[in-house]
N, C-alpha and C positions, 0 to 999 in steps of 0.2 A: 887317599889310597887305603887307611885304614879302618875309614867307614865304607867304601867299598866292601874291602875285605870280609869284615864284621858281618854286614846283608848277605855275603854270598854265602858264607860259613853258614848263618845262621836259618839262609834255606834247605841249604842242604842239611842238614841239620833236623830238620822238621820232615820235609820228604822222606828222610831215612825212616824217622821212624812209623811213617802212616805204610810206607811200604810195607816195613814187618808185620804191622798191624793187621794188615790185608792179608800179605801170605800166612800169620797165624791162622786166621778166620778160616780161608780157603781150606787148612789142613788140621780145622777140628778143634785147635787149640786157642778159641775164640775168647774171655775172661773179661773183666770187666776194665783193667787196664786198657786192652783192644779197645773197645768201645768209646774210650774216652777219648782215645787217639785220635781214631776213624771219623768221631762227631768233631773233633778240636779241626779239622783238617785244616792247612795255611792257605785256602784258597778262597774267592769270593762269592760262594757261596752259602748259601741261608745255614742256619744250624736245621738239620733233620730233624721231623717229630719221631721218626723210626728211633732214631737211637735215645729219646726221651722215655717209647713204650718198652726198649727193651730195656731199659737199666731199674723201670718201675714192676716190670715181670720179673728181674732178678729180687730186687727186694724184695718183694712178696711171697715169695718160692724162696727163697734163698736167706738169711738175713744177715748171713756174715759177708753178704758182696756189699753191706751196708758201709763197711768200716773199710772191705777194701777199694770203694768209688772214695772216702775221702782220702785215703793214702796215695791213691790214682792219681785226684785231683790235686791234691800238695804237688802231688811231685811234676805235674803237666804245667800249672798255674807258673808253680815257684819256680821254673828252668828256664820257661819259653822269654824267649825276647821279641818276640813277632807282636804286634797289635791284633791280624787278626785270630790267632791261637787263644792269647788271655783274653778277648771278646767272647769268642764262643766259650771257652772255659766257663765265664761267669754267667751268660747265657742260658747252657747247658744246670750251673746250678740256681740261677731263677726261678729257672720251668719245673725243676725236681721241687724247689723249695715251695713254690706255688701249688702243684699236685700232692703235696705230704701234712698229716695232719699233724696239729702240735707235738701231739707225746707218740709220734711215731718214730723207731728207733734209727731210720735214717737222720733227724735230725738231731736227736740223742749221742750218735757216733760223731756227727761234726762237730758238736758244741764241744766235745772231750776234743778231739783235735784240737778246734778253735783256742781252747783254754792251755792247752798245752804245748804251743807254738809250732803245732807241725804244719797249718794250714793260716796262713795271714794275711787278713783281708783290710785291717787298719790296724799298724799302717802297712801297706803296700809298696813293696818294692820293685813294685815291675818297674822297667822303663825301655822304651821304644826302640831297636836300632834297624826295625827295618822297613820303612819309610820316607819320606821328602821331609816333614813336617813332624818327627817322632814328639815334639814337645804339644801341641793337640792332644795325639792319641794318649799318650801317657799321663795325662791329666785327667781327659775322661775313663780310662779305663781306672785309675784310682780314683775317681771321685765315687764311678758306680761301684766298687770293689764296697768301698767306705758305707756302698746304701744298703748290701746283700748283708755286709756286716750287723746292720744294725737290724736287717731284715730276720736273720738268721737264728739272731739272740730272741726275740720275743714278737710275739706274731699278733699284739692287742690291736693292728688296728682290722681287722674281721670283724665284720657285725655279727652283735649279739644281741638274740632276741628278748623281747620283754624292752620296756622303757626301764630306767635305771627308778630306785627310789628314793625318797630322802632322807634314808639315817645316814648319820654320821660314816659309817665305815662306807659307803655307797660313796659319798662325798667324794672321798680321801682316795678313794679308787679311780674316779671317774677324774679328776682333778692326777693324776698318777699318765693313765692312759692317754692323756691329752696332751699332758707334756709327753709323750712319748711320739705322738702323731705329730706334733708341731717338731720334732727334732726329726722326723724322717720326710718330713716336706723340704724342712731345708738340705736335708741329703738329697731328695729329689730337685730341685732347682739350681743344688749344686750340680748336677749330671749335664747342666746346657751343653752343648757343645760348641766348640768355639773354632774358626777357621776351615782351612779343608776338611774336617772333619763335620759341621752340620751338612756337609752335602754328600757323606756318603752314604752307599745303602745299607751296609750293614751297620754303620753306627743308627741308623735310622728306624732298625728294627730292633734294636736294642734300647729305641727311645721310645718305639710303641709298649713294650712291656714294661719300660718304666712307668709311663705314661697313665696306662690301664688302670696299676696298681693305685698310682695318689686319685686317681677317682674315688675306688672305695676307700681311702684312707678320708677322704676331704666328705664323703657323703658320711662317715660315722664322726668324723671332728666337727660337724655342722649341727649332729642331733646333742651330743654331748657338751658343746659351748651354749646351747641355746639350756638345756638344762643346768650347767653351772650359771646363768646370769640369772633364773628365775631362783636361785638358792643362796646368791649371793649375800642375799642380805641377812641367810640364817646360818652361816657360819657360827661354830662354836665359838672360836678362838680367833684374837687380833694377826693372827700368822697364817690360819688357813683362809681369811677374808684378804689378805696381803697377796696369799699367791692363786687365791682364783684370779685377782685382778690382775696380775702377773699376765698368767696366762690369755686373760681375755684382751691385755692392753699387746700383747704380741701377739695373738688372733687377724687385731686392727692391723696392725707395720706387716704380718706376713701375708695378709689377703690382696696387698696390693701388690707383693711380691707374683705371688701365688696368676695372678689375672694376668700381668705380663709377660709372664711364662707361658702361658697358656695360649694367647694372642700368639706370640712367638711361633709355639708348635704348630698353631693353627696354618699362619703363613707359609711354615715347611711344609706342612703334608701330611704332619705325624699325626695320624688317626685323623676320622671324621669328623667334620666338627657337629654334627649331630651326640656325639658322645661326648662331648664336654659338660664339665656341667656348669651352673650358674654360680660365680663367685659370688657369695656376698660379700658388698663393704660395710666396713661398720666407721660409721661418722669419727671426725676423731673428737667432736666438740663432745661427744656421748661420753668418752671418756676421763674429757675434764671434768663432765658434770656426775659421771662415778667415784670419782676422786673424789669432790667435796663431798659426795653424800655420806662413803664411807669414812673419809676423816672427821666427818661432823659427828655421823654416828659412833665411833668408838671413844671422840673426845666427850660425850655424854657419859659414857662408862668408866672414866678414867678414876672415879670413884677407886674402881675396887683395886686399883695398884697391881695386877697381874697379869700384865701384859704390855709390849712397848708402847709407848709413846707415839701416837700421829706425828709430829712433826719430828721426827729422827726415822722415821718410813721410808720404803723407796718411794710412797703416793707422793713424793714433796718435790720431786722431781719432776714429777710428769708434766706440769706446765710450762716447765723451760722447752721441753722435747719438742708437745704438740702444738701446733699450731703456727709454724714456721714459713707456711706459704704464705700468707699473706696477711692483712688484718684484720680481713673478715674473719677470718681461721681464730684470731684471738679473741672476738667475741664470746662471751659466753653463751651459753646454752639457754639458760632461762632470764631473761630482761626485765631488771627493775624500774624503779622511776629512777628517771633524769638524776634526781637530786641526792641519790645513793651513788656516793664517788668511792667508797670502800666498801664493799658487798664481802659481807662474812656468812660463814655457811648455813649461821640460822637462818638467814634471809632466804640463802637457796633452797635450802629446806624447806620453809614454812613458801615460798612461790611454787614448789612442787609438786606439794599434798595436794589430794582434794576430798574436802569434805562432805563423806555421802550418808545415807540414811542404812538403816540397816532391811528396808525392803521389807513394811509394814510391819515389822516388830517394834516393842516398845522400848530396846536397850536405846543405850547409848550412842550418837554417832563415833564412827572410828575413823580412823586416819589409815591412807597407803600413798608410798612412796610408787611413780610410775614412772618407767624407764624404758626408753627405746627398743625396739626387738628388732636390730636388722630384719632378722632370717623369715618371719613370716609378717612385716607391716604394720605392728600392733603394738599396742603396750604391753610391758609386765607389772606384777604387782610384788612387792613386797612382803604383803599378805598371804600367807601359805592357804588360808582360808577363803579366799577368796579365788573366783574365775582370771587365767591370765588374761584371756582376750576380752578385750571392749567390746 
């Protein structure tokens, strides 16, 4: 009776106030609170691109309706108890956040919010009471809450033009950015939906924009990991070669994430599958065989005392992790003779090189270390001087 109660309150509730909304509009006294109402409405239908052009016509003409759509939105997000109210809420700021550029003062106004607890997207306190199934919708709507959240704060993963280069601060960047897109993939794969809720419409259209979005997130984390592993080997310091491999050894565990998801949406509905793109995997034997290369290589340098120790690393772990399906899986990468029962990393090392000419000059031969490239089929080199591809 008094989850009865609570649904009925809580429609009425919501009607009341799209009514005013309406009769504002009708008599001139239309603001951007109206708008947010009118586009929030409790019913099942699509969010309007109408009320998208018009609240991007107030900012741009206006820019104090900046600061009052997030007052707007606090106060519409933070009240409602309906599922689909706080869906298009967060909807509605998607599409804003999608059409606005970084240092434009719409998102300027929300971050002050954001920072100052008037508008809270993690964590989120919504939760469900007017539904069959409120524990579904209340999960996804906080998980998506948690993805606009981290969407909101820093917008790195947009392509940017120009290939990246190899100084050091470029490095430290791109290795920066990366982890940032590997943490909004997992806000994105957290958005599945689970139960009555994969089958409805409107959560389904809230999963094509999520959807869209990790496209261009996974096509700039795809040019970006292929540039950290050709630079892998030129890291400064025993801490930045530590967490490129970080990064690239969760690249491996989230691509298979990443594929299943995908396969998933695909089976729903959600978007064409012509718009998917092609996951790469990356082997996981590739990553044992990065591990030795870099614990062999820094244990070379251990000369100089400035810097941890290979075997107190997290690389010392990695071999317990990978390779768990089977015992093919535990083979190594590179195959010695038979009669090598303890393969140490010189060994892997010195089977890895190959020894080439320098292409009718009289120097010296030189040595490059050559490492798997999922993403385009090829080898890389260690050799900054040298061509990646064979």
């Amino acid at each position: 009776m008094t989850k009865s109660f609570q649904q009925a309150f809580n429609a009425l509730k919501e009607h009341t106030c799209l009514s005013y909304a309406k009769i504002a509009t009708m008599g001139g006294l239309c603001n951007v609170d109206h708008i947010i109402v009118k586009a929030t409405a409790p019913n099942s239908s699509p969010l309007s691109d109408k009320y998208v052009h018009q609240l991007l016509r107030l900012f741009a003409i206006s820019p104090p309706c900046c600061r009052a759509f997030s007052l707007g939105f606090a106060r519409r997000f933070g009240k409602t108890r309906s599922w689909r109210v706080a869906l298009k809420c967060l909807l509605l700021l998607h599409r804003l956040l999608r059409s606005s550029p970084e240092d434009s003062l719409f998102r300027t106004e929300l971050l002050i919010n954001r920072s100052n607890g008037s508008i809270s997207l993690y964590p989120c306190n919504f939760r469900d009471v007017s539904s069959s199934d409120p524990e579904s919708f209340t999960v996804f709507i906080r998980s998506y809450a948690r993805l606009l959240d981290e969407i909101s704060n820093e917008d790195n993963h947009r392509a940017r033009p120009g290939p990246p280069d190899n100084s050091p601060e470029e490095i430290g960047r791109v290795l920066e950015v990366l982890e940032q897109i590997q943490s909004l993939i997992d806000r994105v794969i957290e958005c599945k939906p689970t139960g009555v809720t994969a089958r409805n419409f409107l959560i389904q259209t809230a999963m094509k924009h999520i959807i869209r979005d990790s496209f261009v997130c996974y096509t700039v984390f795809k040019n970006d990991i292929v540039f950290l592993l050709e630079n892998m080997f030129q890291m400064p310091t025993y801490q930045c070669c530590i967490s490129a491999f970080s990064v690239y050894k969760k690249a491996a565990l989230q691509a298979d994430q990443l594929y299943e998801f995908y396969q998933w949406c695909k089976l729903m509905g959600v978007c064409g599958c012509y718009e998917y793109p092609f996951v790469d995997r990356i082997p996981l034997l590739q990553i044992q065989a990065l591990e030795s290369f870099i614990n062999g290589m820094w244990e070379i340098k251990d000369d100089d005392g400035d810097h941890q120790s290979p075997s107190s690393s997290p690389l010392s772990s990695t071999a317990e992790k990978v390779g768990d399906e089977g015992e093919e899986e535990r083979q190594p990468l590179i195959k010695l003779n038979d009669d090598d029962d303890d393969d140490s990393w010189e060994d892997i090392l010195e089977a890895s090189v190959i020894n080439f000419s320098s292409h009718g000059s009289d120097e010296k031969d030189e040595w490059r270390i050559q490492v798997y490239n999922p993403f385009d089929g090829k080898y890389v080199s260690s050799d900054p001087n040298y061509p990646w591809g064979l």
